[in-house]
ChimeraX commands (.cxc) that place a marker at each C-alpha (Angstrom):
marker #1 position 239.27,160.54,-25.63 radius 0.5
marker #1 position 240.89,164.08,-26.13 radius 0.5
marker #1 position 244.57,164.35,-27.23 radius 0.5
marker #1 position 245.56,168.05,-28.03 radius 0.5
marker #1 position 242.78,169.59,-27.79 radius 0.5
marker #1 position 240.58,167.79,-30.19 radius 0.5
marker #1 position 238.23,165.18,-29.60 radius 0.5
marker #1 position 238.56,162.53,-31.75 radius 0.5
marker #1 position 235.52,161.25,-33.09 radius 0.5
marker #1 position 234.80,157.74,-33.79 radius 0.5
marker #1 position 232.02,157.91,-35.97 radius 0.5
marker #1 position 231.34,159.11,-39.30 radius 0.5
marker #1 position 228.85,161.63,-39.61 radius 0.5
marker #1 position 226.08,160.62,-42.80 radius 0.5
marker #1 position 226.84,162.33,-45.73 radius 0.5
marker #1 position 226.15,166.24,-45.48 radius 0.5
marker #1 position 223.95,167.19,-48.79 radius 0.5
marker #1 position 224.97,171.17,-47.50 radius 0.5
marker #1 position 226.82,170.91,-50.69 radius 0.5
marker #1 position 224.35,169.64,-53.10 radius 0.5
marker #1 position 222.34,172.38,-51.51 radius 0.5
marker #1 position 224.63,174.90,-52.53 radius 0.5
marker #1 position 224.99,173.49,-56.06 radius 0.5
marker #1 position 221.32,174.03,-56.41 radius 0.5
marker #1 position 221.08,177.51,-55.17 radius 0.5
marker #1 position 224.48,178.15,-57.49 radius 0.5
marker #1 position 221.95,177.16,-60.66 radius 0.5
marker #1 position 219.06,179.22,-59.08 radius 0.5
marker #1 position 221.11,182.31,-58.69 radius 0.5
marker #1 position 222.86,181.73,-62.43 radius 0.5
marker #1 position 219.34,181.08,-63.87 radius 0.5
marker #1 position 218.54,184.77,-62.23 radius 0.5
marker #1 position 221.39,186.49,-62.80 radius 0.5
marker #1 position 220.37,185.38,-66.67 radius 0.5
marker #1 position 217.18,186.97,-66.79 radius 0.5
marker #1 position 218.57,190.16,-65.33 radius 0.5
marker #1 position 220.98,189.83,-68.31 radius 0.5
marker #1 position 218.29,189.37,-70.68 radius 0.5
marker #1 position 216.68,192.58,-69.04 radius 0.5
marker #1 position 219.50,194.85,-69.39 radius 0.5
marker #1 position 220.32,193.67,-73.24 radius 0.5
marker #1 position 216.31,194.33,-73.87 radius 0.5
marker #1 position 216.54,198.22,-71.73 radius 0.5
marker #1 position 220.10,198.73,-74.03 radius 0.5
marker #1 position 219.32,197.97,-77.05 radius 0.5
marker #1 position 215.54,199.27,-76.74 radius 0.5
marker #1 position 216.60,203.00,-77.75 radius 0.5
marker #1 position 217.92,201.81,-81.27 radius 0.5
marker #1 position 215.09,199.76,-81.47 radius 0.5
marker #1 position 212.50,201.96,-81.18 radius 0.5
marker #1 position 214.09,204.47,-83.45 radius 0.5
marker #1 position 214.93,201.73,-86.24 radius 0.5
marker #1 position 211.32,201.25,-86.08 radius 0.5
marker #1 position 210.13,205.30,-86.11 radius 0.5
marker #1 position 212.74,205.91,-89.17 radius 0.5
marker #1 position 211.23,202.90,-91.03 radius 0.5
marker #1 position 210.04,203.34,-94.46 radius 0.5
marker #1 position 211.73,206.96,-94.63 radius 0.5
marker #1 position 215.31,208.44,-95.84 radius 0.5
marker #1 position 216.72,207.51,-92.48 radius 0.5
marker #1 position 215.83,204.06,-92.67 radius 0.5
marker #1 position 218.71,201.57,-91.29 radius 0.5
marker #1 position 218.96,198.00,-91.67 radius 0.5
marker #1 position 220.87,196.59,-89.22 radius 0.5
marker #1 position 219.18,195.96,-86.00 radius 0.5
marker #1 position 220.10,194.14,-82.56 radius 0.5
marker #1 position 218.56,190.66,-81.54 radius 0.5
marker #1 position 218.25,190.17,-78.01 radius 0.5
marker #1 position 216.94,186.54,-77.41 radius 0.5
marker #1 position 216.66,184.09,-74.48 radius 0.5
marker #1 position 217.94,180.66,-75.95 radius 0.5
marker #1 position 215.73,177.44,-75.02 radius 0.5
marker #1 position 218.67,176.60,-72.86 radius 0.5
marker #1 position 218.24,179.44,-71.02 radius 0.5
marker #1 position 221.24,181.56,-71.83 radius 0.5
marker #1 position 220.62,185.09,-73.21 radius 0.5
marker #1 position 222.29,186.30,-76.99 radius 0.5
marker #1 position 223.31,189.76,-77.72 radius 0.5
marker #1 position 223.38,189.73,-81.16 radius 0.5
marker #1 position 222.90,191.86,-84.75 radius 0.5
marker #1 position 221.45,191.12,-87.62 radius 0.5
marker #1 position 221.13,192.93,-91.16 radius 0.5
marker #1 position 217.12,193.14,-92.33 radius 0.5
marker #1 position 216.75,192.46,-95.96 radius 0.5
marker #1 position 213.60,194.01,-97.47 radius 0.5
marker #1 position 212.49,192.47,-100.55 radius 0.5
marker #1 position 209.52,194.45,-102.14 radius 0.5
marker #1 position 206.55,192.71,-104.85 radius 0.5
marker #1 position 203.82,193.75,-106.40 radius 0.5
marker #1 position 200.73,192.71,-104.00 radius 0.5
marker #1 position 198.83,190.91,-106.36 radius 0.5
marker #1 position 201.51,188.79,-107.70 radius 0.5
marker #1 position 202.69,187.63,-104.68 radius 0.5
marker #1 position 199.83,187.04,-102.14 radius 0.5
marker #1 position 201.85,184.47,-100.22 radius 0.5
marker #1 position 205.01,184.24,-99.56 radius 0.5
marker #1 position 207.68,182.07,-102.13 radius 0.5
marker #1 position 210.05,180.05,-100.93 radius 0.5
marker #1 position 213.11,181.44,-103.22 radius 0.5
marker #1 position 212.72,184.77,-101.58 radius 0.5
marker #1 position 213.75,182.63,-98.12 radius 0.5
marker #1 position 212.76,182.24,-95.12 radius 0.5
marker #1 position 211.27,185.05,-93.04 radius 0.5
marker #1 position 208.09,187.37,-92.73 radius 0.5
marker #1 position 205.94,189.29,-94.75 radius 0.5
marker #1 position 203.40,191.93,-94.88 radius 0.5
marker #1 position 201.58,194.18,-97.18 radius 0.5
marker #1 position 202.49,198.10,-96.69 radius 0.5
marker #1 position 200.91,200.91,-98.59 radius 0.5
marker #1 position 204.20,202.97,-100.20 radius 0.5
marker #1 position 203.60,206.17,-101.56 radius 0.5
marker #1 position 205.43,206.31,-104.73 radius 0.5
marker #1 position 206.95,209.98,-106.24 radius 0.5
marker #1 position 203.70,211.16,-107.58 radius 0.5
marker #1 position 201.82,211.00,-104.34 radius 0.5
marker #1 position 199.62,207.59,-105.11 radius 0.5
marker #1 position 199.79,204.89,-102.93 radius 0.5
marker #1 position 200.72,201.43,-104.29 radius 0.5
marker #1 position 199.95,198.11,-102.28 radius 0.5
marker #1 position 203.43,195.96,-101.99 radius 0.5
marker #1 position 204.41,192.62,-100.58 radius 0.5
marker #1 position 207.59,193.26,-98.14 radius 0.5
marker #1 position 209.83,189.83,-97.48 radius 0.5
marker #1 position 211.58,190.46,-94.41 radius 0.5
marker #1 position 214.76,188.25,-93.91 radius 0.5
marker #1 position 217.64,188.25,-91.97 radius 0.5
marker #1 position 221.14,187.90,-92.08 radius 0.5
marker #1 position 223.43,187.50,-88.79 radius 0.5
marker #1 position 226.33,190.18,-88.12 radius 0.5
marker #1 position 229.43,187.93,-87.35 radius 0.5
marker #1 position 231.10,188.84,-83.56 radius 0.5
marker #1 position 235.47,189.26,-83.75 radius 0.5
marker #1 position 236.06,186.37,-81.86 radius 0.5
marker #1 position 238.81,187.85,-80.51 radius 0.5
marker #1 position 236.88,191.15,-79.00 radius 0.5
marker #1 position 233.10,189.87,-78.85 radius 0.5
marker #1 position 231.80,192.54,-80.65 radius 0.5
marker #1 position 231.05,193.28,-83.73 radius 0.5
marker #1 position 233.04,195.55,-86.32 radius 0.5
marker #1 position 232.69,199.28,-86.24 radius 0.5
marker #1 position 232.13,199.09,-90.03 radius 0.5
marker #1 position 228.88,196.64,-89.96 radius 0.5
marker #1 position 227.45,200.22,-89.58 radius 0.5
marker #1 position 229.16,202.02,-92.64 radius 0.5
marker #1 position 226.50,203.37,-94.98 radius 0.5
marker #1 position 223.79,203.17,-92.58 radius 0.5
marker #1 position 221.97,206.89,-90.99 radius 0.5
marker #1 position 224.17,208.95,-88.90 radius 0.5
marker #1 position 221.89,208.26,-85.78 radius 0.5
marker #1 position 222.34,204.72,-86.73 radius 0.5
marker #1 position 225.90,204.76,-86.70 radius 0.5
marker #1 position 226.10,206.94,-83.49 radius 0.5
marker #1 position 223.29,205.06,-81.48 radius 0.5
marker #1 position 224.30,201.17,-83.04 radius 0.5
marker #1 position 227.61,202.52,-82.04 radius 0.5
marker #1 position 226.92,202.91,-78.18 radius 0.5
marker #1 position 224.01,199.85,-78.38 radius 0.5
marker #1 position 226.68,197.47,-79.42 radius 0.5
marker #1 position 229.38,198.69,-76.16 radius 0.5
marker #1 position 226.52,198.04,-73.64 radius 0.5
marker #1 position 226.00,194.57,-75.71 radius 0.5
marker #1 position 229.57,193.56,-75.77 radius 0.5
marker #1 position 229.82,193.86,-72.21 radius 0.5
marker #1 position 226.65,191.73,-71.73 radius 0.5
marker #1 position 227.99,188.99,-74.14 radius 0.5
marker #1 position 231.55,189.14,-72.50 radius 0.5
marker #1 position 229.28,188.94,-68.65 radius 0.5
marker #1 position 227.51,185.87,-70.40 radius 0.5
marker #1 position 230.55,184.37,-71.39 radius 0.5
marker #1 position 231.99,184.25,-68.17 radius 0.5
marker #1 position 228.59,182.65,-66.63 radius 0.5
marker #1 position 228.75,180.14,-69.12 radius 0.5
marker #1 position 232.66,179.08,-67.97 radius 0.5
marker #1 position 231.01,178.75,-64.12 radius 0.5
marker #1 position 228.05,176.95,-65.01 radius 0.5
marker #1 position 230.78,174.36,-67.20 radius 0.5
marker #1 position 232.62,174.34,-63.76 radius 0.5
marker #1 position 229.51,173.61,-61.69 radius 0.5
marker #1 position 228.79,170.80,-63.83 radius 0.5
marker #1 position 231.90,169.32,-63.67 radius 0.5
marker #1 position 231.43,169.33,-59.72 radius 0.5
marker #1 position 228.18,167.39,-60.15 radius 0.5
marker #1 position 229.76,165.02,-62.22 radius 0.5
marker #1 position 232.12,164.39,-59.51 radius 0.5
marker #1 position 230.18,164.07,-56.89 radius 0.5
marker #1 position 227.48,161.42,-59.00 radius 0.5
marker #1 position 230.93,159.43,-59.49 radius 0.5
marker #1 position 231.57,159.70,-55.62 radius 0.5
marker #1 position 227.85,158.68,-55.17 radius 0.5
marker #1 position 228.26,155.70,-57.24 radius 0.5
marker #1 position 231.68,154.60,-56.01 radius 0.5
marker #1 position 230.49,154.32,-52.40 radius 0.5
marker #1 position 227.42,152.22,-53.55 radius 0.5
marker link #1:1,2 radius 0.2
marker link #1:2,3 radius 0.2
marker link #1:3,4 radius 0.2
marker link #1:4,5 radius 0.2
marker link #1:5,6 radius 0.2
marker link #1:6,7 radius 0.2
marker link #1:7,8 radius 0.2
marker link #1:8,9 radius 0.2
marker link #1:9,10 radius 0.2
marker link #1:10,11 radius 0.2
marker link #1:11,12 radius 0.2
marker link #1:12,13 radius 0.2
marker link #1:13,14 radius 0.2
marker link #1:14,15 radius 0.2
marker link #1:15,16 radius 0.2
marker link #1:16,17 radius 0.2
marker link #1:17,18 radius 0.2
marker link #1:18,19 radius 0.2
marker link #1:19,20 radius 0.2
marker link #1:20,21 radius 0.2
marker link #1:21,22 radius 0.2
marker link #1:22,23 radius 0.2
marker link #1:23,24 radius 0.2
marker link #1:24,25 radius 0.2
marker link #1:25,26 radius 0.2
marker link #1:26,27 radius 0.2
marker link #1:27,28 radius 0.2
marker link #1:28,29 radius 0.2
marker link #1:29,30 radius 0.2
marker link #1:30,31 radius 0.2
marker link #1:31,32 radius 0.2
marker link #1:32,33 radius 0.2
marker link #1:33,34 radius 0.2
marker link #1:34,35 radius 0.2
marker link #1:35,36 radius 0.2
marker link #1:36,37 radius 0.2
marker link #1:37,38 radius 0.2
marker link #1:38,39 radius 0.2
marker link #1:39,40 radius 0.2
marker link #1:40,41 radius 0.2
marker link #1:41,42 radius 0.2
marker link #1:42,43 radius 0.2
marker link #1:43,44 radius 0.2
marker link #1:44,45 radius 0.2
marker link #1:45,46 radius 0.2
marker link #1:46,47 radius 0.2
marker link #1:47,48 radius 0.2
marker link #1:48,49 radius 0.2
marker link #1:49,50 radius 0.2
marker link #1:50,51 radius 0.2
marker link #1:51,52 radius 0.2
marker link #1:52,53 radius 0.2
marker link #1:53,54 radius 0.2
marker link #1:54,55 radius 0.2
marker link #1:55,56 radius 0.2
marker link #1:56,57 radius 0.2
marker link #1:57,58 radius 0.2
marker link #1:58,59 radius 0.2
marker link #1:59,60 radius 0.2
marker link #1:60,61 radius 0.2
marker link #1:61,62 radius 0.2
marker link #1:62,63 radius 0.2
marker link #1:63,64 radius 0.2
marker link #1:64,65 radius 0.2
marker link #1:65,66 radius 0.2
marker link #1:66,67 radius 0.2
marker link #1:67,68 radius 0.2
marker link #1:68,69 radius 0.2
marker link #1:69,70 radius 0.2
marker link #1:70,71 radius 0.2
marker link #1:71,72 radius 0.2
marker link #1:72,73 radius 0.2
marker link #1:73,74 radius 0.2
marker link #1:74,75 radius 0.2
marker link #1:75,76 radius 0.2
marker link #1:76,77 radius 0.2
marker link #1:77,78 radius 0.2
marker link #1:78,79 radius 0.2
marker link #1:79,80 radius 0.2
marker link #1:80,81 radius 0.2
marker link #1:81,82 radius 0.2
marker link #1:82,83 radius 0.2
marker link #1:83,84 radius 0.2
marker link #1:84,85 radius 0.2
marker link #1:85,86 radius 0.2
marker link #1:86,87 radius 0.2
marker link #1:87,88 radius 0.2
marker link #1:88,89 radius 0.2
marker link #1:89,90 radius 0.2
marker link #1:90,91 radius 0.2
marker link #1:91,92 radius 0.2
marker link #1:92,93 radius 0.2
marker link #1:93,94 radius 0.2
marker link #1:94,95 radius 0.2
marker link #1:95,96 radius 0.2
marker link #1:96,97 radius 0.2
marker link #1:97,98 radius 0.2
marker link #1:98,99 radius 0.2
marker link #1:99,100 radius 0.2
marker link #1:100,101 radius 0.2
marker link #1:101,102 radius 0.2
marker link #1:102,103 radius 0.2
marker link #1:103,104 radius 0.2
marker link #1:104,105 radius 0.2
marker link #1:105,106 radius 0.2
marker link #1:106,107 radius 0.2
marker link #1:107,108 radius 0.2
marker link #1:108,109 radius 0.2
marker link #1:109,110 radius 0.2
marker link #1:110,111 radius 0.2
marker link #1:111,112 radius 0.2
marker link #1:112,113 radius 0.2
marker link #1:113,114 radius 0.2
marker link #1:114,115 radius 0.2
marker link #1:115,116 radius 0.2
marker link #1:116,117 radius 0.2
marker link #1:117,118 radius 0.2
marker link #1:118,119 radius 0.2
marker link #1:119,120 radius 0.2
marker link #1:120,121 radius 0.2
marker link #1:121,122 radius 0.2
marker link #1:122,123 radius 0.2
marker link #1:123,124 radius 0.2
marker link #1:124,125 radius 0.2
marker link #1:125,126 radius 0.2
marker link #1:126,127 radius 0.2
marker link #1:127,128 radius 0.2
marker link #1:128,129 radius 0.2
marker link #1:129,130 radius 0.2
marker link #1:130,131 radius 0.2
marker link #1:131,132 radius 0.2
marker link #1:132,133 radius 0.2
marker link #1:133,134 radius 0.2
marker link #1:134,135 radius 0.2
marker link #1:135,136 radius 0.2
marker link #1:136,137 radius 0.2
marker link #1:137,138 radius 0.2
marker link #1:138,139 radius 0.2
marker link #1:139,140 radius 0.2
marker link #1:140,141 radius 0.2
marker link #1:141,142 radius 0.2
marker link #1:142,143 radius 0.2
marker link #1:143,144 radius 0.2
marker link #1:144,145 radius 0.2
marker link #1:145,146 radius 0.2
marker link #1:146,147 radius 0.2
marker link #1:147,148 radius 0.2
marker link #1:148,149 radius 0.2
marker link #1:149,150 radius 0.2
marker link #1:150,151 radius 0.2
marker link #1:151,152 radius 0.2
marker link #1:152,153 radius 0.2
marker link #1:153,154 radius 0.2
marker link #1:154,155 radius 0.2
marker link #1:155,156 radius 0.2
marker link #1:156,157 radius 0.2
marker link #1:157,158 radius 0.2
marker link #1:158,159 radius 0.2
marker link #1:159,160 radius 0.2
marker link #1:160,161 radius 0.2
marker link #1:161,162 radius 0.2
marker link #1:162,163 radius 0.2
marker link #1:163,164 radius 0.2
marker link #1:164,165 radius 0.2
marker link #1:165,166 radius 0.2
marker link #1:166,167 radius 0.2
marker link #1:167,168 radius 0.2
marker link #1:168,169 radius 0.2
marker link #1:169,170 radius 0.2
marker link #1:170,171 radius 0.2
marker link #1:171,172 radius 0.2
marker link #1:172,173 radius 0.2
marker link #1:173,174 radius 0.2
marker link #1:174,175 radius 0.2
marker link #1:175,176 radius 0.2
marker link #1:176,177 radius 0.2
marker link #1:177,178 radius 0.2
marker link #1:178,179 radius 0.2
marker link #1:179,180 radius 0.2
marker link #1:180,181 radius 0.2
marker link #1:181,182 radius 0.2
marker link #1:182,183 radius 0.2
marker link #1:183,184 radius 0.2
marker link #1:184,185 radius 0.2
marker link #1:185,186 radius 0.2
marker link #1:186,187 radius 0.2
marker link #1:187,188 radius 0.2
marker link #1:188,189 radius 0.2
marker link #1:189,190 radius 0.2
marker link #1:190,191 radius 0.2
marker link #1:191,192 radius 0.2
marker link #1:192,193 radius 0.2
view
């Protein structure tokens, strides 16, 4: 029977899972687009890094360094974090206390003022650089007092991170809405049984 135009159907067509596909290419893309976040935060900050490590154990030495992590869930962090360097005499300290907190150690040769070399313990720990919740980044001043290439480089590091944290963000408020979908359509699902 046509009226209008239109054929009217009389039968419902079986659920079309064309949606559920898409969902699940949504989370494949996400997942991706992830990893090439991850990526660009490890190529950004990688300039800093690599001259945090050259300058280490010299005048030019900095201590605050970015942390660039995948999370188990999957998400990337763009973060900083302030190295603490605690230095013992090697043979006093062959392992590691626990009231020097948690962290790593090593044993470097430092050459003291008279040109000797003396075997030390280092304790490496960490301590996280708070974000402005506000702006996502952190404050111009976490690099006060560190090197000048420190300040100039952490400077332009932490612009290319903000915008990667702020990209992140927004990920994380589509993958919230994608679940919320889901959740809807498993109610739908179990409504119709």
């Amino acid at each position: 029977m046509q009226e209008n135009g239109f054929k009217e159907e009389t039968e419902r067509t079986p659920k079309n899972n064309s949606v559920d596909d898409g969902l699940l290419k949504l989370s494949q893309g996400i997942k991706a687009i992830r990893r090439g976040l991850f990526e660009e935060g490890m190529n950004a900050s990688n300039t800093y890094y690599l001259a945090f490590k050259e300058t280490n154990f010299t005048e030019e030495q900095a201590s605050i360094s970015p942390r660039v992590r995948m999370r188990a869930c999957g998400s990337p962090s763009f973060s900083w974090e302030k190295i603490i360097k605690k230095y013992h005499p090697a043979i006093l300290h062959p392992t590691v206390k626990k009231n020097n907190g948690p962290g790593k150690s090593y044993i470097a040769r430092i050459k003291k003022e008279n040109g000797t070399f003396v075997e030390t313990k280092v304790c490496l720990t960490s301590k996280h650089i708070k974000l402005n919740n506000s702006t996502k980044a952190i404050s111009p001043s976490a690099f006060k007092g560190e090197p000048l290439w420190a300040q100039i480089a952490g400077e332009a590091t932490e612009r290319k991170l903000c915008s990667l944290r702020k990209q992140e963000a927004a990920l994380s408020r589509i993958v919230k809405n994608i679940a919320v979908i889901k959740a809807l359509r498993s109610k739908e699902n179990i409504d119709e049984d």
